[in-house]
N, C-alpha and C positions, 0 to 999 in steps of 0.2 A: 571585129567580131571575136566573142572567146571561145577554147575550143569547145567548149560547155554548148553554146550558143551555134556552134557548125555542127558538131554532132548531132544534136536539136533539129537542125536544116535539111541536115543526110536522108537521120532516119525516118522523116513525117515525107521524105517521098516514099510514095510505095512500093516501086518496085527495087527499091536499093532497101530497103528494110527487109523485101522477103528475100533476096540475095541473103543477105547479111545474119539472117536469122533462122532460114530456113533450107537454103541453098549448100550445103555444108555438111560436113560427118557428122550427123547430129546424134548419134549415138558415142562415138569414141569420145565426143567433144562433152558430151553428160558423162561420162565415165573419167575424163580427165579431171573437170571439175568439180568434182567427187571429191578425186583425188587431193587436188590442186589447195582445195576450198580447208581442208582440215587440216594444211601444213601451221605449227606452230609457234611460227618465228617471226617475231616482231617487227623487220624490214618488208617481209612480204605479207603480213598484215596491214602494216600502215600504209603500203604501196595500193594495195588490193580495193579497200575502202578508201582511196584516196582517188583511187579509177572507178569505183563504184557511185562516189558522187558524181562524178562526171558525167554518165550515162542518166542518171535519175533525181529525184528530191529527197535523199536520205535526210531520214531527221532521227536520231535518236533521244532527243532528247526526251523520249517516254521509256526509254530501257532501264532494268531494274539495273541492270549492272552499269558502271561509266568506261570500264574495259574490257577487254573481247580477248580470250585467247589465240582466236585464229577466224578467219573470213567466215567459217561456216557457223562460228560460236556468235558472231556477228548476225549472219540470216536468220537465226533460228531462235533470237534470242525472247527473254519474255519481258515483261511490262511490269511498271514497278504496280505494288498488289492496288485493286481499286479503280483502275485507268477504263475497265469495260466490265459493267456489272451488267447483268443481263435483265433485259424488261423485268419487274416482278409481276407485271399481271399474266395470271395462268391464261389464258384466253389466247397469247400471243405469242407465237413462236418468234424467237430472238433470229438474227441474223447470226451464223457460225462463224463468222470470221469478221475481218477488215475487207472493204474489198469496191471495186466497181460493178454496177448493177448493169448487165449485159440482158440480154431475151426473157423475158417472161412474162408468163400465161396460161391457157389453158391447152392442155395436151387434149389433144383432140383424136382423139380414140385411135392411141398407141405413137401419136409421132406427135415432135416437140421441132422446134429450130435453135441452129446456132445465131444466127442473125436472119431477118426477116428474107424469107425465100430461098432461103439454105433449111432444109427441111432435114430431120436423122429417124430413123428408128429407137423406140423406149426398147423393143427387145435386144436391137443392137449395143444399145449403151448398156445394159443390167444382166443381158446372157443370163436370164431367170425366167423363164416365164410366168411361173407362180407369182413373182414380184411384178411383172409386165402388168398383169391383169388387176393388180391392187392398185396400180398409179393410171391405168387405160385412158382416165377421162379428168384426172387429179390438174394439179396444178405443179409450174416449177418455174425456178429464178435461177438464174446464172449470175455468179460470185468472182468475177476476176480479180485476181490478186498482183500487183504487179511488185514489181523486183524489191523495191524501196518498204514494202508495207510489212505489216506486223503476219506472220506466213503459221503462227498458231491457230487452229479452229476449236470450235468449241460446240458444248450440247446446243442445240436449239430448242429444245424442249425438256420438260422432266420422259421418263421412257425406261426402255427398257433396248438394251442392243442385241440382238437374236443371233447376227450369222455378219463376218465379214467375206467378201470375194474380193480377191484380185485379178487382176486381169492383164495378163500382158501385152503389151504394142509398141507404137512407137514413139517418139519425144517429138512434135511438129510444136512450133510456136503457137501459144493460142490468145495469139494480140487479134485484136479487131481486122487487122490489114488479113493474116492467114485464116481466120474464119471466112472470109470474101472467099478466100481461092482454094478452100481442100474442102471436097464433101465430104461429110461427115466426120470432122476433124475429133471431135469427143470421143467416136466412138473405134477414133483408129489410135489414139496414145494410151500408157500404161493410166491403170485406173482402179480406182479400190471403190469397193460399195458397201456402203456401213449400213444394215438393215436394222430399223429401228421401231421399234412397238411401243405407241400409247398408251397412255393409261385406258382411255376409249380403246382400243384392240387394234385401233387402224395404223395403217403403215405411215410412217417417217422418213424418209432416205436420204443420205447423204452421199453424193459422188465427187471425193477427189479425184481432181485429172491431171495427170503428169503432165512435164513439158520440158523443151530443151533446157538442159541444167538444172533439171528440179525433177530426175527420175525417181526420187525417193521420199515414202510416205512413213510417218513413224507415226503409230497408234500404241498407247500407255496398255491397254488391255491385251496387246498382240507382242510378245516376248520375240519381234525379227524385226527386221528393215522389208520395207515391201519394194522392190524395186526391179532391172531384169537380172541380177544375178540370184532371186528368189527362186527356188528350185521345192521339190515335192509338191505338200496339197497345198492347193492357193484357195482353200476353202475353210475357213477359222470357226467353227461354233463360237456361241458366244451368249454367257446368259449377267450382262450388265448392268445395273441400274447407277442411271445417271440423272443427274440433277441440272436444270436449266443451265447454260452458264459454267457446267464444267469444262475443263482441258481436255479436247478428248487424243490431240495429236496436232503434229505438224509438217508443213513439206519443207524439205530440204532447200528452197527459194520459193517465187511468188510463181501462182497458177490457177487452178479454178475448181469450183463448188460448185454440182448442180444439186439444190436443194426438191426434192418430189415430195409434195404433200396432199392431203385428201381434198380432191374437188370441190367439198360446199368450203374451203379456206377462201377467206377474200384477201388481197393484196391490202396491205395497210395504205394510208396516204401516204402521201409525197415517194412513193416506190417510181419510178423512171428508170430509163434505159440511160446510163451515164451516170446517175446520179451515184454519191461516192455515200459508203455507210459504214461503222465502227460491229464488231464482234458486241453480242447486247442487244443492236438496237430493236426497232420493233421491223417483221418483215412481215409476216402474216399474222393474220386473225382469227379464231375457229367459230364463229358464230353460235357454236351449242355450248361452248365451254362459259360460266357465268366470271363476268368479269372480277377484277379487284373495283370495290369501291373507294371512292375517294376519301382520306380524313379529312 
C-alpha cells in the first residue's frame, strides 16, 4: 500500500478524520498556516506541494503560471485565460466557482440545511434581517470546494454589489464527515456575505464560509483581507457593477459558497448532491428572464 493510498484509508474513517481535522488548535493552526503557506523558499515549497499531492488530486495543469513562488501563490493561483467562461444565456445564473454540489433547495420560510436533517437558520447565517426576508422562501445550493480545486469565485450573474458583511467565527472543517456532527456549522465559522442586486431588483447572495486553514477571504472591491485579525467596521458599502463571469475574490484554500437566489429560480438539469461543476457552468434558471436563442 502507498502512503498516498493509507492516508486515503485513515481519513475515509470517520472518526479519525474528525480527530484529525477537527479535534486540534484550529485557530493557531489557520494562523500558522497563514503564516507557513507564504514562506518563499524553494525547499519548502517543493516540499509543501509535494505533501500537498499526497493528501489530494492536485492537478495543475490548468494554471496559468508553470511555477509558484510559494505554497500560498500555489492555492490561490489562476487559470490560464478561457478555461471557465461563464453560461452566456442571460436567463441563467453561472455557478461562482469549482466546486462539489452539497444541499440544495428550497428554503422553506427562513431555514435551509447543511445536509439533510441538519436544519440552520437564514437569519443566523446573513445577521441581516432585511436580507432574511428577501431569501425567506428563495432557493440555495451549497458549493464545496475542496483543498486541490481552483479556490477563485466569480460573478454568477451580471448585477449590481450593494453591501459586503463579514462575520466573524470560528474555522470547524466543513467536509461532509463535520457537517454530520456540528449544528449549524455555516453559521458558526468566519463568513463574508456579498449582497448582490439584479438587474430585476431582486436579491442575489453569495456566502463565503471560512474553514480550518482557509480563514481568509480576498474581495478585488474590498482594499483588506477579511479574516480574524479584521478589526473596526465589518460592514463595507458597496456600489459594484459586475458582469457574469467576472473575478470577484478568492479564499486563501478550498471551502464553501452558499449561493441564495429568488424562489420562482429553478435548478438547472443534471444539479445533484455530489455531482462535481466548473466556475461558468449553468446552475440556476430564471424562468422570467428570456432566453439566448440558438444560431
Amino acid at each position: 500500500m502507498t502512503v498516498k493510498n493509507l492516508i486515503e484509508a485513515l481519513t475515509e474513517q470517520e472518526d479519525i478524520n474528525f480527530l484529525l481535522t477537527n479535534r486540534i488548535p484550529r485557530a493557531a493552526l489557520t494562523r500558522f498556516m497563514g503564516w507557513f503557506s507564504k514562506i518563499e523558499n524553494p525547499l519548502v515549497r517543493d516540499a509543501s506541494i509535494a505533501c500537498w499531492r499526497l493528501f489530494s488530486d492536485l492537478d495543475l495543469s490548468e494554471a496559468k503560471k508553470t511555477s509558484f513562488k510559494s505554497l500560498h501563490d500555489c492555492f490561490t493561483r489562476e487559470l490560464r485565460p478561457g478555461l471557465r467562461p461563464a453560461d452566456p444565456d442571460p436567463a441563467v445564473v453561472a455557478s461562482p466557482s469549482d466546486g462539489i454540489i452539497g444541499a440544495f433547495g428550497t428554503i422553506a420560510d427562513g431555514e435551509l440545511y447543511q445536509i439533510k436533517g441538519a436544519p440552520y437558520s437564514l437569519r443566523d447565517l446573513l445577521g441581516d434581517s432585511e436580507l432574511v426576508e428577501q431569501h425567506r422562501n428563495g432557493r440555495f445550493v451549497t458549493l464545496r470546494l475542496t483543498s486541490s480545486m481552483y479556490h477563485r469565485f466569480h460573478a454568477p450573474q451580471d448585477g449590481r454589489i450593494l453591501k459586503v458583511s463579514f462575520i466573524h467565527g470560528d474555522v470547524w472543517n466543513v467536509n461532509p464527515i463535520a457537517l454530520k456532527r456540528i449544528e449549524r456549522l455555516f453559521c458558526k465559522n468566519e463568513r463574508a456575505v456579498i449582497r448582490m442586486q439584479l438587474a430585476s431588483g431582486e436579491a442575489l447572495t453569495m456566502v463565503p464560509v471560512a474553514a480550518i486553514l482557509v480563514a481568509s477571504i480576498r474581495l478585488h472591491f474590498i482594499d483588506r483581507v477579511l479574516n480574524a485579525q479584521t478589526t473596526g467596521p465589518l460592514q463595507f458599502p458597496c456600489d459594484v457593477t459586475v458582469h457574469k463571469g467576472d473575478e470577484l475574490g478568492w479564499f486563501e484554500h478550498g471551502s464553501t459558497i452558499i449561493l441564495l437566489a429568488p424562489g420562482h429560480f429553478e435548478f438547472c438539469a443534471g444539479i445533484a448532491e455530489g455531482t462535481r461543476i466548473k466556475a461558468g457552468q449553468q446552475l440556476l434558471r430564471s424562468p422570467t428572464m428570456q432566453p439566448t436563442l440558438a444560431s
